[in-house]
N, C-alpha and C positions, 0 to 999 in steps of 0.2 A: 859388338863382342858376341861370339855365339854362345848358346845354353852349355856348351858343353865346354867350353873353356871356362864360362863362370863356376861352374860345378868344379872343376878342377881346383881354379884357384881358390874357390870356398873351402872345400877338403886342405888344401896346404893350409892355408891360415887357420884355421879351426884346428888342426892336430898339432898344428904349431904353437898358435896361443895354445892349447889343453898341456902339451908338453911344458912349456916353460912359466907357466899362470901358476903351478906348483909349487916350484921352487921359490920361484920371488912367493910367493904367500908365504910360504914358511919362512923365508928368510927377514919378513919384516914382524910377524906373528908368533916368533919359536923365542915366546919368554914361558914367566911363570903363571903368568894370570890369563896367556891368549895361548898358549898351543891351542886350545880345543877350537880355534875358530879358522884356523887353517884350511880344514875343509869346505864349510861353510861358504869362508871367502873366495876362493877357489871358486865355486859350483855359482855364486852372485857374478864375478868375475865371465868365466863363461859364458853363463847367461847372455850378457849384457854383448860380448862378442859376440855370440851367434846371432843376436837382436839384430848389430850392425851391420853383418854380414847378406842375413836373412834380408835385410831393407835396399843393401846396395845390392846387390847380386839376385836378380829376380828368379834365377834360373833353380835356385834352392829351393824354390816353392813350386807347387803347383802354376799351372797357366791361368793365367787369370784373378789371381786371388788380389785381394785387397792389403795395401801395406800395413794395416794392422797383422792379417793373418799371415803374412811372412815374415814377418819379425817373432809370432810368435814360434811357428816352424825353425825360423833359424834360433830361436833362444834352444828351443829342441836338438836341434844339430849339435849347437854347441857344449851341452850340457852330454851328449853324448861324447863328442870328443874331451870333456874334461875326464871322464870318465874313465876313456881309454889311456891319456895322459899319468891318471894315476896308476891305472892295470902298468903300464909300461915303469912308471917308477916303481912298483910292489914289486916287478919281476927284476928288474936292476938290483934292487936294495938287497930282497930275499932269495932272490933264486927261482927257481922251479920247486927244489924241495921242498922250500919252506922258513917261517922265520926261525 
C-alpha cells in the first residue's frame, strides 16, 4: 500500500471516528453526574484511535521512526481530529453567529 494512500485513509478514519466519537460519548455520558466527562472521554477515545491508526498506517509518521513514536504521532492526529469533530458539531448545533 502506498504512503499516500495510507495518509488518505488515516485522514477518513480519524475525522470519521472525531465526527461520531462525540455523539456516542454523549449519548452514553448525558446524565446528571457524567455530562462533564463527555469531553474528556471523547479526547481518551481519540487518542487511543489515532494510537491505532498511527501503529497500523506507517505513512502518518515520519520515515523511519519507531512504533513507539508513531503511535504517539498518531495519538497526535487523532486528538486533532477530535478536535475538529467537535468545531464541526459547535458549528451544526450553534451556527456561525453564535450560541
Amino acid at each position: 500500500m502506498s504512503g499516500a494512500f495510507q495518509r488518505v485513509i488515516g485522514v477518513v478514519l480519524l475525522l470519521g471516528a472525531g465526527a461520531l466519537s462525540l455523539p456516542v460519548a454523549a449519548s452514553f455520558l448525558d446524565g446528571p453526574g457524567t455530562e462533564n466527562w463527555i469531553l474528556s472521554v471523547h479526547a481518551g477515545v481519540m487518542a487511543v484511535v489515532g494510537a491505532v491508526c498511527g501503529s497500523a498506517l506507517p505513512a502518518l509518521a515520519p520515515t523511519g521512526a519507531s512504533t513507539t513514536l508513531r503511535a504517539l504521532i498518531g495519538a497526535g492526529w487523532g486528538l486533532l481530529a477530535g478536535m475538529v469533530g467537535v468545531l464541526v458539531f459547535w458549528f451544526l448545533l450553534s451556527g456561525f453567529g453564535g450560541a
